[in-house]
C-alpha positions in Angstrom: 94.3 -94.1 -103.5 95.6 -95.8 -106.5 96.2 -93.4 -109.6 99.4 -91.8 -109.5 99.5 -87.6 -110.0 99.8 -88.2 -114.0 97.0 -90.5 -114.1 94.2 -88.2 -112.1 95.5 -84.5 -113.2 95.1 -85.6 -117.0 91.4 -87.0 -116.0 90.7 -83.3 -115.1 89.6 -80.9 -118.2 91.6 -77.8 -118.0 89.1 -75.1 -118.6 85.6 -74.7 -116.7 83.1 -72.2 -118.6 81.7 -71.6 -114.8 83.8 -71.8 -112.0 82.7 -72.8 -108.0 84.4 -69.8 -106.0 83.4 -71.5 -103.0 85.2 -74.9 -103.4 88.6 -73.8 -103.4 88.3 -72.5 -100.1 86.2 -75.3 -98.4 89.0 -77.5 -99.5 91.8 -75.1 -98.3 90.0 -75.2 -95.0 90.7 -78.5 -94.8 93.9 -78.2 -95.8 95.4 -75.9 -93.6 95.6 -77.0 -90.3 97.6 -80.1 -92.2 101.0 -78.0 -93.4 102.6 -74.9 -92.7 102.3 -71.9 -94.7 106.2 -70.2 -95.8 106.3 -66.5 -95.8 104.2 -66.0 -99.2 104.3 -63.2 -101.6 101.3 -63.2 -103.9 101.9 -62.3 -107.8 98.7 -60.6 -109.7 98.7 -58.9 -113.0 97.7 -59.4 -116.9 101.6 -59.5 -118.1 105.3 -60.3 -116.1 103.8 -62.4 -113.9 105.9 -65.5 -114.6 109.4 -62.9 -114.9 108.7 -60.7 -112.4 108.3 -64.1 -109.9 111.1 -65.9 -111.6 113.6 -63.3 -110.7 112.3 -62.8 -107.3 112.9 -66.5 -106.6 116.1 -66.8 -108.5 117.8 -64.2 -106.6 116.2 -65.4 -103.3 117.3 -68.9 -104.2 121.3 -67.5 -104.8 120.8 -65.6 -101.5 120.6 -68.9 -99.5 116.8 -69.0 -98.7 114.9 -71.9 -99.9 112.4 -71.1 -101.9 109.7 -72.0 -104.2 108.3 -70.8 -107.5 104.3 -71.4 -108.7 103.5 -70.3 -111.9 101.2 -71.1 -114.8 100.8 -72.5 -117.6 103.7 -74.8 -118.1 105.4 -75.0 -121.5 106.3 -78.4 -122.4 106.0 -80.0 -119.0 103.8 -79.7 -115.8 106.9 -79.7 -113.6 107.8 -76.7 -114.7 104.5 -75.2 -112.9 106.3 -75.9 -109.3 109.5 -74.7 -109.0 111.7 -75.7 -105.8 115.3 -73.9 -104.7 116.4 -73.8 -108.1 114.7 -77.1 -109.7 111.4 -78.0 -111.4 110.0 -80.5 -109.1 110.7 -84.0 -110.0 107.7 -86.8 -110.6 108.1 -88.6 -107.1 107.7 -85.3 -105.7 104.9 -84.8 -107.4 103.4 -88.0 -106.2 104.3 -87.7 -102.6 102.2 -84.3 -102.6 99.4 -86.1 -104.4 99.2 -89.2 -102.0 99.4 -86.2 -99.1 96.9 -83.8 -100.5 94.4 -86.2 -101.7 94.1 -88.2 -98.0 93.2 -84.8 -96.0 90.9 -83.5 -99.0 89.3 -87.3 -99.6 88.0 -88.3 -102.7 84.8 -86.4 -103.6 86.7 -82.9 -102.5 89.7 -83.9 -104.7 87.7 -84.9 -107.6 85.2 -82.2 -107.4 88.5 -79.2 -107.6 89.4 -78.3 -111.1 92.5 -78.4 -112.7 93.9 -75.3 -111.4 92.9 -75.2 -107.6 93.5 -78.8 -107.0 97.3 -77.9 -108.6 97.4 -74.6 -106.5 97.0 -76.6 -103.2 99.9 -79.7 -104.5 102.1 -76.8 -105.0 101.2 -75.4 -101.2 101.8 -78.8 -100.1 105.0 -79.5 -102.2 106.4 -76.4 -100.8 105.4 -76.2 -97.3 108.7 -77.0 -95.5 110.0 -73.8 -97.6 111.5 -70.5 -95.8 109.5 -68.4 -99.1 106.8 -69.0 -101.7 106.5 -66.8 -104.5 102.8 -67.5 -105.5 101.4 -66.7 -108.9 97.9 -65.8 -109.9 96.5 -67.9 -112.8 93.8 -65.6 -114.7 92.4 -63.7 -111.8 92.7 -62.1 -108.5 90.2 -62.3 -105.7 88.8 -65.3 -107.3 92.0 -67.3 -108.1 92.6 -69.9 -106.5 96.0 -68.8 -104.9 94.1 -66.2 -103.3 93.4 -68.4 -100.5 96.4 -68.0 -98.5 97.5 -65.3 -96.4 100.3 -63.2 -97.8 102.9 -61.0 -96.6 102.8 -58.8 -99.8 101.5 -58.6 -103.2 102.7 -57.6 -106.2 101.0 -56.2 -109.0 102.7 -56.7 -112.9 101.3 -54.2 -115.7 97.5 -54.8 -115.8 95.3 -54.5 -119.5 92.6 -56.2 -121.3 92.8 -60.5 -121.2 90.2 -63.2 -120.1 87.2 -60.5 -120.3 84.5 -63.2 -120.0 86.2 -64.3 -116.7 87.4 -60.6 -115.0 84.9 -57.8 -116.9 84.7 -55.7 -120.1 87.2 -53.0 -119.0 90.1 -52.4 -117.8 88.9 -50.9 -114.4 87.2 -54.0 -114.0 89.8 -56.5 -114.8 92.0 -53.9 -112.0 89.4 -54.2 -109.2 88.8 -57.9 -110.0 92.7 -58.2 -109.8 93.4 -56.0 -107.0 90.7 -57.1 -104.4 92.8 -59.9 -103.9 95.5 -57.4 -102.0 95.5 -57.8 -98.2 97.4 -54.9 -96.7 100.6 -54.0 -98.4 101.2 -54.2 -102.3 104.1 -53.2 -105.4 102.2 -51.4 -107.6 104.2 -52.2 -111.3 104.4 -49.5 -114.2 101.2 -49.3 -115.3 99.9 -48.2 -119.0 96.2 -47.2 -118.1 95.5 -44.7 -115.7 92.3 -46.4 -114.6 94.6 -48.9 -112.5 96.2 -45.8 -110.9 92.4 -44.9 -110.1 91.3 -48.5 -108.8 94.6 -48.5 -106.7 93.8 -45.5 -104.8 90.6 -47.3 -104.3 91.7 -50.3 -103.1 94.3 -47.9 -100.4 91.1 -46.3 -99.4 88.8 -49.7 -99.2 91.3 -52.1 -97.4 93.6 -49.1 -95.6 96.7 -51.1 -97.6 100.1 -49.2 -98.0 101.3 -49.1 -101.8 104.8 -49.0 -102.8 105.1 -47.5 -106.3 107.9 -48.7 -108.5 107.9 -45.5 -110.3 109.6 -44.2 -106.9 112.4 -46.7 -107.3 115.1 -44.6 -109.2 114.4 -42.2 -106.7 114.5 -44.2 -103.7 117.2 -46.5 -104.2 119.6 -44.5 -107.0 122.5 -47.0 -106.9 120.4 -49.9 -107.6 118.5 -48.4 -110.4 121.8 -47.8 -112.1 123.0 -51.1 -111.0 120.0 -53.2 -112.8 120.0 -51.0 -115.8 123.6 -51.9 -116.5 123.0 -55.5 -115.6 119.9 -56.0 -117.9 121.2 -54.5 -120.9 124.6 -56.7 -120.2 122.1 -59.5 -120.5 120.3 -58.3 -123.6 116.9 -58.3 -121.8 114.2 -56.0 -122.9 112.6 -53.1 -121.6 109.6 -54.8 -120.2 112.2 -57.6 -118.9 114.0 -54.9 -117.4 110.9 -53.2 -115.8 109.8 -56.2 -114.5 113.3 -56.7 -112.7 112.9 -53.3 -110.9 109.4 -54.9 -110.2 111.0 -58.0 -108.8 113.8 -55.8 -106.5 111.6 -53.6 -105.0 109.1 -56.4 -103.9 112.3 -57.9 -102.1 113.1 -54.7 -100.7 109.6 -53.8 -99.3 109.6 -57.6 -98.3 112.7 -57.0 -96.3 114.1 -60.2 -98.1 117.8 -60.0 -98.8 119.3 -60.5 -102.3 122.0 -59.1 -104.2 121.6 -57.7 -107.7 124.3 -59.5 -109.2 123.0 -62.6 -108.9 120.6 -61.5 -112.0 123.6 -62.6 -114.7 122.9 -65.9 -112.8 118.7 -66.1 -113.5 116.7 -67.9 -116.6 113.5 -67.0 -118.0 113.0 -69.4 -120.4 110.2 -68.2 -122.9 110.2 -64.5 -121.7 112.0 -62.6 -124.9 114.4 -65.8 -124.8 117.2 -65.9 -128.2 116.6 -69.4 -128.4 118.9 -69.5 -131.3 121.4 -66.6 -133.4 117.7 -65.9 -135.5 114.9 -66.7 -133.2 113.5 -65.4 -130.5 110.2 -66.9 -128.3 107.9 -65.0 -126.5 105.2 -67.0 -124.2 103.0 -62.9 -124.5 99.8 -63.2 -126.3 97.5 -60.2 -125.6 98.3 -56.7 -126.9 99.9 -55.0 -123.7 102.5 -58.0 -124.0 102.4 -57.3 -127.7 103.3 -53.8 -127.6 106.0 -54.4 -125.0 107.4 -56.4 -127.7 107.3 -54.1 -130.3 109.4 -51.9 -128.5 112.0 -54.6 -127.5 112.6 -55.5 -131.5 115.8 -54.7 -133.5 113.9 -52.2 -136.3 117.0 -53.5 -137.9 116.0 -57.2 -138.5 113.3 -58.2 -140.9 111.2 -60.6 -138.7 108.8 -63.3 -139.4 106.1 -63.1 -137.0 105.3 -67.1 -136.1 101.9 -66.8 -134.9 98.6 -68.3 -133.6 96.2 -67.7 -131.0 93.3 -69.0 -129.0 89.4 -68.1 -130.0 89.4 -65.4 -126.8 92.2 -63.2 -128.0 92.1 -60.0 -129.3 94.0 -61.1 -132.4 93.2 -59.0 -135.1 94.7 -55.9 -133.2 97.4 -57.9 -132.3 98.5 -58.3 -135.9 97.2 -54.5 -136.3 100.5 -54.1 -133.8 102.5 -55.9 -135.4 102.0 -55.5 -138.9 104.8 -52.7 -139.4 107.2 -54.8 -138.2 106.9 -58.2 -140.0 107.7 -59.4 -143.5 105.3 -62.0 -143.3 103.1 -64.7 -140.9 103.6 -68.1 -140.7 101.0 -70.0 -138.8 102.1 -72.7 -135.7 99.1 -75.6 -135.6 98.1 -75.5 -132.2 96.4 -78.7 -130.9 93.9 -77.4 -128.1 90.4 -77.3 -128.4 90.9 -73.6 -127.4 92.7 -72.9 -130.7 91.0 -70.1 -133.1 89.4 -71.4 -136.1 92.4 -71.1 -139.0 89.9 -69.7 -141.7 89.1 -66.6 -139.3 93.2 -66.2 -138.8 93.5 -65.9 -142.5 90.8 -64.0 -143.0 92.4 -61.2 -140.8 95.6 -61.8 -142.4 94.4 -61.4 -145.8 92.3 -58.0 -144.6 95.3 -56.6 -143.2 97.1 -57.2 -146.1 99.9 -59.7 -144.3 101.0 -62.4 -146.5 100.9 -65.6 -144.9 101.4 -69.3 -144.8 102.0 -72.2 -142.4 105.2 -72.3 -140.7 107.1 -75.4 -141.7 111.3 -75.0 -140.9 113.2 -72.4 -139.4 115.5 -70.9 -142.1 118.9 -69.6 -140.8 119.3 -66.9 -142.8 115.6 -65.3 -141.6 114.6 -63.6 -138.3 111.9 -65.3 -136.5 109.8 -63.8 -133.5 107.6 -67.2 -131.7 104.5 -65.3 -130.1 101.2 -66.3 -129.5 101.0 -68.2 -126.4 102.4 -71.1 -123.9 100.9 -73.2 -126.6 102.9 -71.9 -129.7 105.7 -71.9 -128.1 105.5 -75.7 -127.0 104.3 -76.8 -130.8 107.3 -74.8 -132.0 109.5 -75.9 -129.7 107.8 -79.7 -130.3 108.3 -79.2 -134.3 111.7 -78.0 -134.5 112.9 -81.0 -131.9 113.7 -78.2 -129.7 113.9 -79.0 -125.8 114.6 -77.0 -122.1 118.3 -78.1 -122.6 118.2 -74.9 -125.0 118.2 -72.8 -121.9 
């Protein structure tokens, strides 16, 4: 094998219109018997996935276990997708996982995988000698790719409507598509449709799995509660930031991992309701559950400029529905993806609503700005502004 990791990931398209379920596993079967598998605890959901993992792994990390962190997509670099005790992984990491995974998978196997599964198995490589591996879902659940492992829990963020021509029209589908991925014990986040609750029972019922509710948590564990209520609002973080932190501590709890609570003034989420400076705040959400979880965390105070874009599968117009009470005005963020909706149709929704609009250019210091959209608006705003991860 000659290419290095850069040179064959970025021959690989990142989107597949039809995906092989099959493959995934044929190539995990050979996989395998080649590394060992850390204890692995299996995030699945439509929003918090990337928080509600980050803060597991943080305070797992300032515990004294070693552990590692996949999640997807990355904002400005790939690294960021495989994150070990504390670090993105660094490029000769990267390649050293390559060289591994591409000799037991061969050539055709390794060329045949997509983008996505061929990276799911370099991350199980790059973190096999690992005591923990918090594992995140991409878009699905019993399809994904990082269902193929065995896990000692999963846990399920707040579930709603996203990637419909991949998971189903409705939200019970998108659940069942999303929970058949459980195995026998599962966190069960907040939820804001009562057809999950229904699904969940189902899935109880279907696989004999035990649920842990995180609406039991006050209950359960009182002093904690108070604990990471106090801590998150020292921290500025918002609701659904601070939901997803009860999320994250009950997982570790029901995981019988230790980790203490403090350690949260210690964690970054970088992109997750992140004051990136005194006026501007970016948000990687970009469907409407995420956009109504934002709507609640906003200072009503502040007169925000919503900086906005969105790719063609997106429920857009109800997302600026959402937000329309609580923005002056749009400013659109070019986003360079093939994916990107067509700019007319944007307008055309703006002008309907009655938004005013125009394209974003600089950041003026005397405005509010609120960055939401996707991974991708956030990396071209970050990208225009000459704004880098030193920020965080």
């Amino acid at each position: 094998m000659n290419s290095s990791f850069w040179e064959f990931i970025e021959a690989k398209p990142l989107y597949y219109k039809k995906i092989d379920h099959k493959r995934v596993h044929k190539a995990y079967a050979l996989l395998q018997p080649k590394i060992k598998q850390p204890l692995t605890i299996h995030i699945v959901g439509t929003n918090g996935k990337g928080s509600t993992g980050r803060i597991m792994a943080s305070l797992l990390h300032f515990s004294g276990k070693r552990v590692g962190h996949f999640s997807s997509p990355h904002i400005l670099k790939f690294n960021e997708r495989i994150w070990i005790e504390g670090q993105d992984i660094v490029d000769s990491s990267l390649d050293l996982a390559h060289e591994k995974l591409h000799a037991i998978l061969g050539k055709e196997m390794s060329n045949t995988l997509s983008y996505f599964e061929y990276t799911t198995l370099l991350a199980l490589v790059a973190m096999e000698s690992l005591e923990v591996i918090v594992l995140e879902a991409g878009l699905g659940g019993e399809f994904d790719a990082t269902n193929v492992c065995s896990k000692i829990l999963s846990v399920i963020t707040p579930i709603g409507l996203d990637h419909q021509d991949f998971l189903g029209e409705t939200i019970e589908e998108i659940a069942t598509t999303k929970m058949n991925s459980i195995d026998k014990e599962f966190v069960l986040a907040l939820q804001t449709h009562d057809e999950v609750y229904a699904v969940s029972e189902k899935i109880i019922k279907k696989k004999k799995a035990k649920c842990h509710d995180v609406k039991t948590f006050q209950e359960t564990y009182p002093t904690e509660y108070e604990e990471a209520k106090v801590l998150t609002e020292k921290l500025a973080w918002s609701d659904y930031l601070f939901e997803n932190t009860l999320l994250a501590l009950y997982a570790l709890k029901k995981a019988n991992l230790t980790h203490t609570i403090g350690d949260l003034e210690k964690v970054k989420l970088f992109g997750r309701f992140h004051r990136i400076l005194p006026n501007v705040i970016i948000d990687v959400g970009h469907n409407l559950l995420a956009t109504k979880a934002i709507i609640k965390a906003l200072k009503k105070e502040e007169k925000w400029i919503l900086v906005y874009n969105a790719l063609n599968d997106k429920d857009y117009v109800s997302i600026l529905k959402a937000f329309r009470p609580y923005v002056t005005s749009v400013e659109i963020m070019e986003l360079k993806t093939a994916r990107a909706l067509e700019k007319n149709l944007l307008e055309e929704a703006l002008r309907t609503l009655n938004i005013s609009y125009r394209d974003f250019d600089v950041i003026n210091p005397k405005k509010h700005y609120l960055v939401f959209g996707s991974f991708y608006v956030i990396e071209s705003f970050l990208n225009k502004n000459k704004l880098n991860r030193e920020i965080h």
